[in-house]
N, C-alpha and C positions, 0 to 999 in steps of 0.2 A: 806286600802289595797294598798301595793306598787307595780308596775310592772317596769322588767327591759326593760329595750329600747336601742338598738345600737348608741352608744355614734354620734353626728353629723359629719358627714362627714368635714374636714377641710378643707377650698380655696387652690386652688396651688396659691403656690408662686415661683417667677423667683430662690430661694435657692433650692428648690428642683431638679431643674434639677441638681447641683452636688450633693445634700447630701443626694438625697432620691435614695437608686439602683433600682426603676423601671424605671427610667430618667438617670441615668450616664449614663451607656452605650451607649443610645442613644445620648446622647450630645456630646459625642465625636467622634463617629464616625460623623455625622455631622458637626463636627469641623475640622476634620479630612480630609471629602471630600471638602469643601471648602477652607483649605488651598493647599488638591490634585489640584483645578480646577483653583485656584489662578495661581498654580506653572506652569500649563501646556498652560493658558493662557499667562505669563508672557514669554515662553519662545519661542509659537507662534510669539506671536507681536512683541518681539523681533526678530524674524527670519524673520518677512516679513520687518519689519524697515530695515534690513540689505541690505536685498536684492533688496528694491528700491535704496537704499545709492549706491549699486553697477551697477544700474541698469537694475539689473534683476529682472523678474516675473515667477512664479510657472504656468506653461500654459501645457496642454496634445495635443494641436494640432499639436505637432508632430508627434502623435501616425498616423496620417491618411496621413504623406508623404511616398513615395517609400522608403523601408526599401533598396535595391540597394544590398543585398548578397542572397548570394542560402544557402538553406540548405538541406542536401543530406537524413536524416532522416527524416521523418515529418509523419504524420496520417492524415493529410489533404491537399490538393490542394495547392501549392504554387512555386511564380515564384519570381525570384530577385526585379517585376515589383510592389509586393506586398506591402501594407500597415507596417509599424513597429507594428499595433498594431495586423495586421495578424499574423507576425513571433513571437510576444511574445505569440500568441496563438499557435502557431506550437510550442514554447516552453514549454510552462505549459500543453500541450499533452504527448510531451516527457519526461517531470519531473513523470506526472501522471503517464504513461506506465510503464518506471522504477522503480519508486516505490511499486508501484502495485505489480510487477515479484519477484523484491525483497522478498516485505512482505511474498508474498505464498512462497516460496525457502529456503527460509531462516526459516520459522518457520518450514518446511518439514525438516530442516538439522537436526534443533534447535532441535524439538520432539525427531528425530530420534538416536542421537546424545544424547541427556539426556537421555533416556529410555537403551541407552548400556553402558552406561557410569557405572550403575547400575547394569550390567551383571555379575553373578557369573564364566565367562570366563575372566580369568585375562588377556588373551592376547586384546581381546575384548574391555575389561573396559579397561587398559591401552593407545589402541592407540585412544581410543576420547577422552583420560584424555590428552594426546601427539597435537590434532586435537585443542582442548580447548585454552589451552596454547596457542599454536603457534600462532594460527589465531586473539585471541583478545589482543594478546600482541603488535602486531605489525601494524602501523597505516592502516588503509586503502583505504590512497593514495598509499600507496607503493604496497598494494594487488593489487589497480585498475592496474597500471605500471607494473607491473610485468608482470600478468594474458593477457593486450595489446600488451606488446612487445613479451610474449611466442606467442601468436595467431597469429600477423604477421611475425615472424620469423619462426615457425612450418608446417603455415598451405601454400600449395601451391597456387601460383597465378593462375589468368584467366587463361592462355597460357601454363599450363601444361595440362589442357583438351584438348587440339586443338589435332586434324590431327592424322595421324596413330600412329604419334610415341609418342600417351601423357601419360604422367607419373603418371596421377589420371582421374580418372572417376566418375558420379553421383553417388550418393546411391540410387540404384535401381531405378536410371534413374528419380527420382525425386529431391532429393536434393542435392546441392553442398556447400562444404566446400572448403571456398579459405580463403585467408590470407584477403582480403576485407570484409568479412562477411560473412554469410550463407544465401546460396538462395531457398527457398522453395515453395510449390506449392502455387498459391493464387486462394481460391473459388471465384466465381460470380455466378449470377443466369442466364439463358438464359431467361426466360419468369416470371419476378417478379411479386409479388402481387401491386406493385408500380414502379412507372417511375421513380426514386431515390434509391438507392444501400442503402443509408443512412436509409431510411424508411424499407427497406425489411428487410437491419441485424435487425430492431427495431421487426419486425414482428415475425421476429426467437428470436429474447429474451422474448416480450413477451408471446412465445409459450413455452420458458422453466419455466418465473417463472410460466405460469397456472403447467404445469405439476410439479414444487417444491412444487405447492400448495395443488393439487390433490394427492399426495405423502404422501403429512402432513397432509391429512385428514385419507386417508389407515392408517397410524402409529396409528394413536391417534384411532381411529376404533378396531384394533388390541391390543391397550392397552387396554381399555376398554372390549374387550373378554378377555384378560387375566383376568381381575379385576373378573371380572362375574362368572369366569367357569374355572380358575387356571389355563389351558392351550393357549398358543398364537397361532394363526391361523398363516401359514405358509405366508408370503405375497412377499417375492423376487420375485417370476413372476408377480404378479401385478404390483410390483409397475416398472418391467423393462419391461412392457407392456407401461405401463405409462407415462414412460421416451422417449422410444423408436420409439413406432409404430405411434405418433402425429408427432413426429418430422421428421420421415423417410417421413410420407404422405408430410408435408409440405415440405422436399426437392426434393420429387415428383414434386409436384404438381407448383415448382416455378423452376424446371430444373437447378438441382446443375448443375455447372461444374466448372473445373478446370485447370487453365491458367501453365501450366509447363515451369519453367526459362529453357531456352538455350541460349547457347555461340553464338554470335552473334558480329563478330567482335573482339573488345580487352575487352566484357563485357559479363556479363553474363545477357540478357534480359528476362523482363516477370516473374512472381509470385511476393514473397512479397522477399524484400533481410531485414536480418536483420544483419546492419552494425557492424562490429568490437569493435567499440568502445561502442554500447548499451553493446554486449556482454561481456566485460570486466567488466562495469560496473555494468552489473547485478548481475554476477557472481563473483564479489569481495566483492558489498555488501551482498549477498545470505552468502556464507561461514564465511564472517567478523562478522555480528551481528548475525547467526548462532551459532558461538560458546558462545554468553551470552544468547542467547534464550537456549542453550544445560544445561547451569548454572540454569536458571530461573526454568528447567524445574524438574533437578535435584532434585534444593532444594522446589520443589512441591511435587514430587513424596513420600521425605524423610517425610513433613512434616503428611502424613499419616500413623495412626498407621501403625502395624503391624498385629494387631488383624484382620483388616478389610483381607488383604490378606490369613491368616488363617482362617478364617470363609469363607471366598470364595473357598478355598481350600479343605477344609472338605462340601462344597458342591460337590464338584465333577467337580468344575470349572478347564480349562488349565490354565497354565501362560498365555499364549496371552490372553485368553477370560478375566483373573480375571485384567491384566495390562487396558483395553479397556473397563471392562465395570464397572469394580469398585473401582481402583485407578486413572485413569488419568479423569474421569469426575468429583471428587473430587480436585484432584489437580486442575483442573482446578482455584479454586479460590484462590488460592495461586500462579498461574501462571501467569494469564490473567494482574493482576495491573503492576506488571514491563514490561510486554509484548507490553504494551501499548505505553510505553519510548521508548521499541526497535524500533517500528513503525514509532516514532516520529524520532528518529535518522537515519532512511532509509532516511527517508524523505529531512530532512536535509543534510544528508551526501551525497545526490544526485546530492547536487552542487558541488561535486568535477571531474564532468563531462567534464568540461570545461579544464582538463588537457589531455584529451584524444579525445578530439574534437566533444562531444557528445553535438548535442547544445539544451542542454532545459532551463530552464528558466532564467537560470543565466549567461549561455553563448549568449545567445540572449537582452534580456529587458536590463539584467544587464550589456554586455558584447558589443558586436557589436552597439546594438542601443546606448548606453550611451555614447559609442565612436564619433560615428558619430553626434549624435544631441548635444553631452554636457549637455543632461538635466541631471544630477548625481542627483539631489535631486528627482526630478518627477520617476527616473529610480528606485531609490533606495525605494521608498515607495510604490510604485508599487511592487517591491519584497520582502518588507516585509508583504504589505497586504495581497499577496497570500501564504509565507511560513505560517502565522499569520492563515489565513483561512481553508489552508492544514492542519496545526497539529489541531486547534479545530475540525476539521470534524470527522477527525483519533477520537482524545479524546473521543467526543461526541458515536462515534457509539460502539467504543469499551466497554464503561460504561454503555452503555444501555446493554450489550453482558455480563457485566460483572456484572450487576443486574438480569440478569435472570436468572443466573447461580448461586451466591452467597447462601449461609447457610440461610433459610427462618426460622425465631422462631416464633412460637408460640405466 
């Protein structure tokens, strides 16, 4: 009686790594990162050879002399007397800030702007089809220029608030609009939970996300009635209980108040001022990558049937409610991946600050300190490790936003 038996296994041999394909692949890409690490070695050692040849060495202890300029924007503490590597911190605040304002402004236009673009009012659909055009055709240096020299040429200076005979006055006695920036109220606490301003704002955020979190327990509580019992329990006053009456206690209980700018000599003193040139730039890039977020959102919107709006329809659904609650969360995934680029390009395009005197990262590390110390090399990789770290964060958080959102199969 014969039995069959699985033929023996054969020795690897050094040929298989090219002619067996469980091994190619691997071989080359192996090959592949070794002649990478080759290349990138050889062009290190080559750069530091140079640079003893020339006398020079790659050193950061510049970062810790008197950076010797002021800068008039900043989110933190700082004096002429300050560190370089303080003032490249006062910049990559200002880069972060602006960007930030951006991103939310600009996806607000973006949405707003594709969802009428779509409007069965022709005059409507036309002029964002007009807004579209205009704004992404044309560079957005020329928008930041524009938008700066309108603001200081439109808007009036300190000294037309002065004395009886002034020619502009507060908004409602709170804010002021001059050709130098906009000045607004700035909160403080009188009796904080902490001896640090720094630590209290931290105590009020983490008082909003418990309450985002207590919020998105109610929701998902409330789907699950639905699921049970086919009707949703009503929850807006909860959850604006929720929102609300934690965060009132705690302004209570840490004695909001609020510092009101006035004219004080040939300035306007006291609250927050938010400078001219943030402004320009916020608001250049807000409308500028607006108009392709308007695109992105467009061709999201299109790429859902039509059925879906019909069937929402003959439920008895409105346009608002069927656009909100069954086409654009949808689109959603067809929006969100080029959305991601638009971010990344705020981001970027935020170095062109430095034409309007807005000094964040690039006009400071890159710009005044590189001037004054001549480190170009050290200045310069320092600016790309942060622009390098800024878009992978962007990337990183959006893809996680953008998998929890995508078509789940089965």
């Amino acid at each position: 009686m014969s039995t069959l038996t699985d033929p023996p296994n054969a020795g690897f041999r050094l040929s298989m790594l090219f002619n067996d394909t469980r091994y190619r692949s691997l071989t080359f890409q192996v090959i592949a990162a070794i002649v990478l690490a080759l290349c990138i070695w050889y062009l290190g050692n080559n750069l530091i050879q140079n640079l003893r040849a020339a006398g020079l060495n790659i050193s950061y202890s510049f970062l810790g002399d008197p950076a010797g300029y002021d800068i008039n924007q900043r989110l933190v503490e700082y004096d002429s007397q300050s560190s370089h590597a303080r003032a490249a911190l006062v910049g990559v605040l200002n880069t972060l800030l602006v960007a930030f304002l951006a991103c939310i402004t600009a996806t607000v236009f973006g949405v707003i702007a594709g969802v009428l673009r779509l409007s069965n009012n022709w005059l409507v659909s036309k002029l964002m089809a007009v807004y579209v055009e205009i704004f992404r055709n044309i560079p957005v240096l020329i928008w930041i220029i524009i938008i700066f020299t309108i603001m200081t040429a439109v808007m009036p200076g300190p000294r037309a608030f002065r004395g009886d005979n002034a020619t502009s006055s507060m908004v409602l006695d709170l804010f002021a609009f001059t050709n130098r920036g906009v000045y607004v109220p700035m909160p403080w606490f009188e009796s904080g939970l902490f001896a640090s301003a720094f630590m209290n704002w931290m105590a009020v955020l983490a008082g909003l996300v418990a309450s985002w979190f207590v919020s998105g327990r109610v929701t998902n509580w409330a789907n699950l009635k639905q699921e049970e019992t086919g009707e949703r329990p009503k929850t807006l006053l909860i959850k604006l209980a929720i929102w609300f009456v934690p965060f009132a206690l705690l302004m209570l209980i840490m004695g909001l108040s609020w510092e009101v700018p006035a004219l004080k000599g040939f300035n306007f003193k006291g609250g927050i001022k938010i400078g001219g040139p943030l402004i320009a730039l916020w608001f250049a890039l807000s409308i500028y990558t607006g108009a392709f977020i308007a695109e992105n959102v467009r061709a999201g919107i299109q790429a859902i049937s039509k059925g879906q709006t019909e069937a929402a329809a003959a439920l008895g659904l409105r346009q608002g409610r069927i656009m909100n609650l069954v086409v654009l969360p949808q689109a959603l995934r067809v929006i969100i991946p080029p959305l991601i680029s638009q971010y990344l390009n705020i981001t970027k395009n935020s170095s062109l600050a430095i034409a309007v005197g807005y000094a964040d990262i690039t006009a400071t590390l890159g710009g005044i300190t590189l001037n004054q110390t001549g480190r170009a090399i050290e200045c310069v990789l320092l600016l790309m490790l942060f622009y390098l770290t800024a878009s992978l964060t962007i990337s990183t958080v959006m893809n996680i936003y953008n998998s929890s959102v995508k078509l789940k199969e089965r």
